[in-house]
N, C-alpha and C positions, 0 to 999 in steps of 0.2 A: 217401422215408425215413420209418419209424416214428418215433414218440415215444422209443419204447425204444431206436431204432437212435440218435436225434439225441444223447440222453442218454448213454448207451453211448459217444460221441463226444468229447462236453462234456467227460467225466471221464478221457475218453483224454488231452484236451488239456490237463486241468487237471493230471495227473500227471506230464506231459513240461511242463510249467513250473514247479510246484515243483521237481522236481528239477533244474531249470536256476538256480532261485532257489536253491537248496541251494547250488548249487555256489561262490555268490558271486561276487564281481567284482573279475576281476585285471586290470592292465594289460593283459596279453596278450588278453582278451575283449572290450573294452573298444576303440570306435570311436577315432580317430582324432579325428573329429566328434562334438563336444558333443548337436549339436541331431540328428546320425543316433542317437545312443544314445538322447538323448531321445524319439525317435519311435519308437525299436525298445522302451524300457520302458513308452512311451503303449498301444504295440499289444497288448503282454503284459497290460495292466493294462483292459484292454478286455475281453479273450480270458478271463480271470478272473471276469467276473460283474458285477464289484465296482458299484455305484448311483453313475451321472455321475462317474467318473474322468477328466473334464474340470475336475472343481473344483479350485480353487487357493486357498490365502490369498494375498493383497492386503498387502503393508505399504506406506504412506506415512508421512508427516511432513510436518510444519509446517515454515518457513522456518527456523523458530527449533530443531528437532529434536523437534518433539514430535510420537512414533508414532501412529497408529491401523492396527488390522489387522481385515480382514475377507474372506470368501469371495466370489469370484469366480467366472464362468465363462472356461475357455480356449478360444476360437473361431479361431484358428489359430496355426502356427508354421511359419516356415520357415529360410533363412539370415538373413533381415532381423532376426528375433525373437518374440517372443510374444506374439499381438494378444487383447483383451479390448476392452470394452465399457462406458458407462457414461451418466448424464445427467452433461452438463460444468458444471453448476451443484450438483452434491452434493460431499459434504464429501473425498470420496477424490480428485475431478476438482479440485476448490480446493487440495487441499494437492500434489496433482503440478505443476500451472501454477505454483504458488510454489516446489516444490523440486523438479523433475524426475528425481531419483531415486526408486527404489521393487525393492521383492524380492517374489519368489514361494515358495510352499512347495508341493509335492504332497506331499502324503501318501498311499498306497498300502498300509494295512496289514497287508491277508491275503498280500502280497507281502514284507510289512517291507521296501518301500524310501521315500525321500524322496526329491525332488529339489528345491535350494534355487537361484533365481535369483536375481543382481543387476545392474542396471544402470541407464542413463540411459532417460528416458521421454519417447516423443514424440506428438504428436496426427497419426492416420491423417489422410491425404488426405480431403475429404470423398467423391470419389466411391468409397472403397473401404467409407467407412460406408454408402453408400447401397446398397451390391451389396450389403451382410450385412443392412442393415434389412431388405432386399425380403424376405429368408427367412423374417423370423420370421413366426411365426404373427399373424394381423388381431390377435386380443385383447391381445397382447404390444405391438403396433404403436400401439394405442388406449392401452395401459396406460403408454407412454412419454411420451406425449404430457400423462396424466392425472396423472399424479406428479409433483409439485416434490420431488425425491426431497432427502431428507436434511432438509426444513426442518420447521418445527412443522407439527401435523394437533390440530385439538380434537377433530374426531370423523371416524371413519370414514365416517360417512355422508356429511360433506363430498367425501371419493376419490368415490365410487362416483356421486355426482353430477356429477363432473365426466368421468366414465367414460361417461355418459349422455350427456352435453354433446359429446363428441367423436365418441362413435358416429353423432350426429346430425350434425355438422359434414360430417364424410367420408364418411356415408350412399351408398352406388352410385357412391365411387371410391376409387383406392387413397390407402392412406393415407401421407402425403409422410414425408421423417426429418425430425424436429423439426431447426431449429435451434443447440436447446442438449444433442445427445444426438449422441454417436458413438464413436469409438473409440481405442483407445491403442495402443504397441506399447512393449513392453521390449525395446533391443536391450542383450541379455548382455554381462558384463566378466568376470563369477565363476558355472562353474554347479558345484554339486555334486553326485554322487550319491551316497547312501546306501544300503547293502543290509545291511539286520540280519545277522547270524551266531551261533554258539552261545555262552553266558558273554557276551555282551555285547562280542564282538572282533569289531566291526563293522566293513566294508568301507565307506572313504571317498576317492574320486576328485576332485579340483577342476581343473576345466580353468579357464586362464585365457586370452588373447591373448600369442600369441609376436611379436617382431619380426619375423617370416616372413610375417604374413598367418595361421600355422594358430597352433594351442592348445598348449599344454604341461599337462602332468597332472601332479600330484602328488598323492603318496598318502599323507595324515593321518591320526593316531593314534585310534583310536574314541573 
Protein backbone atom coordinates (compact mmCIF):
# COMPACT_ATOMS: atom_id res chain seq x y z
CA UNK A 1 0.00 0.00 0.00
CA UNK A 2 1.04 3.61 -1.03
CA UNK A 3 1.66 6.46 1.32
CA UNK A 4 -1.20 8.05 -0.33
CA UNK A 5 -3.35 4.87 -0.18
CA UNK A 6 -2.13 4.38 3.86
CA UNK A 7 -3.25 8.18 4.33
CA UNK A 8 -6.31 8.02 2.32
CA UNK A 9 -7.12 5.20 5.19
CA UNK A 10 -5.95 7.04 8.25
CA UNK A 11 -8.66 9.73 7.30
CA UNK A 12 -11.12 7.01 6.35
CA UNK A 13 -10.85 5.98 10.04
CA UNK A 14 -10.53 9.16 11.46
CA UNK A 15 -14.09 10.26 9.92
CA UNK A 16 -15.83 6.90 11.02
CA UNK A 17 -14.69 7.97 14.66
CA UNK A 18 -15.65 11.23 14.86
CA UNK A 19 -18.75 10.54 13.81
CA UNK A 20 -19.17 7.87 16.44
CA UNK A 21 -17.63 10.41 18.91
CA UNK A 22 -20.49 12.84 17.52
CA UNK A 23 -22.85 10.62 18.39
CA UNK A 24 -22.03 10.41 22.18
CA UNK A 25 -22.65 7.98 24.80
CA UNK A 26 -26.11 6.42 25.73
CA UNK A 27 -26.71 3.78 27.90
CA UNK A 28 -27.81 1.81 25.14
CA UNK A 29 -23.98 2.06 23.44
CA UNK A 30 -22.51 1.67 26.30
CA UNK A 31 -20.83 -1.93 27.68
CA UNK A 32 -22.16 -3.69 30.28
CA UNK A 33 -18.28 -3.72 31.42
CA UNK A 34 -16.59 -0.83 32.61
CA UNK A 35 -13.11 -2.05 31.84
CA UNK A 36 -14.54 -3.59 27.88
CA UNK A 37 -15.63 0.12 27.31
CA UNK A 38 -12.56 1.21 28.64
CA UNK A 39 -10.47 -0.81 26.11
CA UNK A 40 -12.94 -0.07 23.33
CA UNK A 41 -12.21 4.04 23.99
CA UNK A 42 -8.27 3.01 24.80
CA UNK A 43 -8.49 1.54 21.17
CA UNK A 44 -10.35 4.62 19.44
CA UNK A 45 -7.89 6.94 21.20
CA UNK A 46 -4.87 5.00 19.70
CA UNK A 47 -6.56 4.79 16.20
CA UNK A 48 -6.80 8.71 16.39
CA UNK A 49 -3.05 9.70 16.33
CA UNK A 50 -3.17 11.25 19.54
CA UNK A 51 1.10 11.28 21.27
CA UNK A 52 1.08 8.21 24.31
CA UNK A 53 -2.75 7.85 24.88
CA UNK A 54 -1.47 5.64 27.54
CA UNK A 55 -0.81 8.68 29.74
CA UNK A 56 -2.82 9.11 32.87
CA UNK A 57 -2.66 11.57 35.79
CA UNK A 58 -1.75 9.94 39.14
CA UNK A 59 -3.57 11.32 42.27
CA UNK A 60 -2.39 10.29 45.67
CA UNK A 61 -2.33 11.58 49.21
CA UNK A 62 -0.80 11.56 52.38
CA UNK A 63 -2.34 9.74 55.35
CA UNK A 64 -3.47 12.80 56.58
CA UNK A 65 -5.25 13.90 52.91
CA UNK A 66 -2.87 15.77 51.49
CA UNK A 67 -3.14 15.31 47.35
CA UNK A 68 -0.35 15.36 44.94
CA UNK A 69 -1.08 14.65 41.30
CA UNK A 70 1.09 13.72 38.45
CA UNK A 71 1.40 11.81 35.06
CA UNK A 72 1.81 8.41 34.66
CA UNK A 73 2.24 5.69 32.33
CA UNK A 74 -0.62 2.93 31.78
CA UNK A 75 1.01 -0.55 31.12
CA UNK A 76 -1.88 -2.72 31.42
CA UNK A 77 -5.60 -3.32 32.25
CA UNK A 78 -7.64 -6.05 32.67
CA UNK A 79 -10.55 -7.36 34.99
CA UNK A 80 -8.01 -7.19 38.05
CA UNK A 81 -7.44 -3.32 37.27
CA UNK A 82 -5.01 -0.69 36.00
CA UNK A 83 -1.29 -1.66 36.34
CA UNK A 84 1.37 1.22 36.29
CA UNK A 85 4.83 1.50 37.50
CA UNK A 86 6.96 3.33 39.75
CA UNK A 87 10.40 3.38 42.03
CA UNK A 88 8.70 2.26 45.69
CA UNK A 89 10.84 4.81 47.53
CA UNK A 90 9.48 8.10 45.59
CA UNK A 91 6.93 10.29 46.82
CA UNK A 92 3.69 8.78 44.90
CA UNK A 93 5.01 5.10 46.03
CA UNK A 94 5.23 6.79 49.88
CA UNK A 95 2.05 8.29 50.05
CA UNK A 96 0.10 4.90 48.36
CA UNK A 97 1.88 2.47 51.07
CA UNK A 98 0.40 5.08 53.78
CA UNK A 99 -2.97 5.66 52.20
CA UNK A 100 -3.77 2.92 49.49
CA UNK A 101 -6.15 4.82 47.72
CA UNK A 102 -5.50 6.83 44.70
CA UNK A 103 -7.55 8.07 41.06
CA UNK A 104 -6.86 8.13 37.45
CA UNK A 105 -7.77 10.66 34.77
CA UNK A 106 -7.27 10.19 30.84
CA UNK A 107 -7.74 12.76 29.18
CA UNK A 108 -8.32 12.34 25.33
CA UNK A 109 -8.93 15.66 23.86
CA UNK A 110 -9.34 15.65 20.00
CA UNK A 111 -11.89 12.93 21.17
CA UNK A 112 -13.30 15.22 24.03
CA UNK A 113 -13.52 12.23 26.38
CA UNK A 114 -12.12 11.54 29.97
CA UNK A 115 -12.17 8.67 31.91
CA UNK A 116 -11.88 9.27 35.76
CA UNK A 117 -10.78 6.17 38.05
CA UNK A 118 -11.01 5.33 41.72
CA UNK A 119 -10.15 2.84 43.88
CA UNK A 120 -7.93 0.89 46.39
CA UNK A 121 -4.21 0.24 45.59
CA UNK A 122 -2.19 -2.56 45.73
CA UNK A 123 1.74 -3.59 45.12
CA UNK A 124 2.04 -6.13 41.86
CA UNK A 125 3.55 -9.56 42.75
CA UNK A 126 7.10 -9.09 42.13
CA UNK A 127 7.28 -11.54 39.44
CA UNK A 128 4.81 -9.68 37.32
CA UNK A 129 7.20 -6.52 37.77
CA UNK A 130 10.00 -8.60 36.65
CA UNK A 131 8.08 -9.83 33.31
CA UNK A 132 7.34 -5.76 32.56
CA UNK A 133 10.98 -4.76 33.65
CA UNK A 134 12.49 -7.37 31.12
CA UNK A 135 10.77 -5.11 28.34
CA UNK A 136 11.88 -1.97 28.87
CA UNK A 137 14.50 -0.76 26.94
CA UNK A 138 18.63 -1.39 28.67
CA UNK A 139 18.75 2.52 29.21
CA UNK A 140 15.33 2.80 30.97
CA UNK A 141 16.58 -0.43 32.95
CA UNK A 142 20.09 1.46 33.96
CA UNK A 143 17.97 4.60 34.39
CA UNK A 144 15.90 2.81 37.27
CA UNK A 145 18.38 1.74 39.01
CA UNK A 146 20.20 5.36 38.60
CA UNK A 147 17.59 7.59 40.11
CA UNK A 148 16.55 7.85 43.72
CA UNK A 149 13.64 9.25 42.20
CA UNK A 150 11.87 11.98 44.08
CA UNK A 151 14.71 12.79 46.55
CA UNK A 152 17.13 16.06 46.47
CA UNK A 153 19.74 16.05 43.18
CA UNK A 154 22.47 19.18 43.59
CA UNK A 155 23.59 18.63 40.21
CA UNK A 156 22.82 16.79 37.26
CA UNK A 157 26.01 15.71 36.82
CA UNK A 158 25.77 13.81 39.91
CA UNK A 159 22.56 11.23 37.75
CA UNK A 160 24.63 10.84 34.96
CA UNK A 161 27.55 9.62 37.09
CA UNK A 162 25.70 7.34 38.60
CA UNK A 163 24.22 6.25 35.18
CA UNK A 164 27.91 5.40 34.32
CA UNK A 165 28.26 3.55 37.54
CA UNK A 166 25.54 1.17 36.68
CA UNK A 167 26.31 0.64 33.03
CA UNK A 168 29.53 -0.55 34.48
CA UNK A 169 28.20 -2.69 37.09
CA UNK A 170 25.84 -4.73 34.64
CA UNK A 171 28.44 -4.43 31.74
CA UNK A 172 27.63 -8.07 29.38
CA UNK A 173 24.45 -9.01 31.50
CA UNK A 174 21.06 -8.21 31.88
CA UNK A 175 20.19 -5.90 34.05
CA UNK A 176 18.18 -7.33 37.29
CA UNK A 177 14.68 -5.11 38.59
CA UNK A 178 16.04 -3.06 41.34
CA UNK A 179 14.72 -3.95 44.62
CA UNK A 180 12.97 -0.81 45.33
CA UNK A 181 11.11 -0.44 41.87
CA UNK A 182 8.04 -2.18 40.44
CA UNK A 183 4.62 -1.91 40.07
CA UNK A 184 0.92 -1.04 41.40
CA UNK A 185 -2.50 -1.98 40.39
CA UNK A 186 -5.84 0.18 40.93
CA UNK A 187 -8.61 -2.15 41.31
CA UNK A 188 -11.74 0.26 40.36
CA UNK A 189 -14.89 1.13 42.88
CA UNK A 190 -16.09 4.28 40.61
CA UNK A 191 -15.14 4.56 36.79
CA UNK A 192 -16.53 7.44 34.82
CA UNK A 193 -16.79 8.32 31.52
CA UNK A 194 -16.97 11.45 29.85
CA UNK A 195 -17.70 12.35 26.18
CA UNK A 196 -17.90 16.22 25.50
CA UNK A 197 -21.31 17.23 23.48
CA UNK A 198 -22.49 20.44 22.02
CA UNK A 199 -23.34 23.71 24.52
CA UNK A 200 -21.64 22.00 27.01
CA UNK A 201 -24.48 19.02 27.69
CA UNK A 202 -21.91 16.51 28.08
CA UNK A 203 -22.48 12.78 28.43
CA UNK A 204 -21.55 11.23 31.89
CA UNK A 205 -21.68 7.41 32.72
CA UNK A 206 -20.38 6.08 36.36
CA UNK A 207 -20.39 2.46 36.75
CA UNK A 208 -19.96 1.47 40.12
CA UNK A 209 -20.08 -2.42 41.81
CA UNK A 210 -23.57 -4.00 42.08
CA UNK A 211 -24.32 -6.60 44.74
CA UNK A 212 -24.45 -9.02 41.77
CA UNK A 213 -20.75 -9.24 40.99
CA UNK A 214 -21.58 -6.70 37.67
CA UNK A 215 -21.71 -2.62 37.61
CA UNK A 216 -24.77 -0.36 37.69
CA UNK A 217 -24.51 2.80 35.59
CA UNK A 218 -25.75 6.00 36.16
CA UNK A 219 -26.14 8.78 34.24
CA UNK A 220 -25.04 12.37 35.87
CA UNK A 221 -25.81 15.83 35.07
CA UNK A 222 -22.88 17.46 32.95
Amino acid sequence: MSSIDELRAHLSGLRTLVRGVAGGLSELSASDDPIRQFEEWYDDAERSGLLLPESVALATATRDGVPSVRMVLLKGVDERGFRFFTNYESRKATELDANPRAALCFHWSVLERQVRVEGSVERLPREESEEYFETRERGSQIGAWASRQSRPLDRRADLETRVRECEVEFLGRPVPLPEFWGGYRLRPDRIEFWQGRRNRLHDRLVYEPAGSGGWDVTRLYP
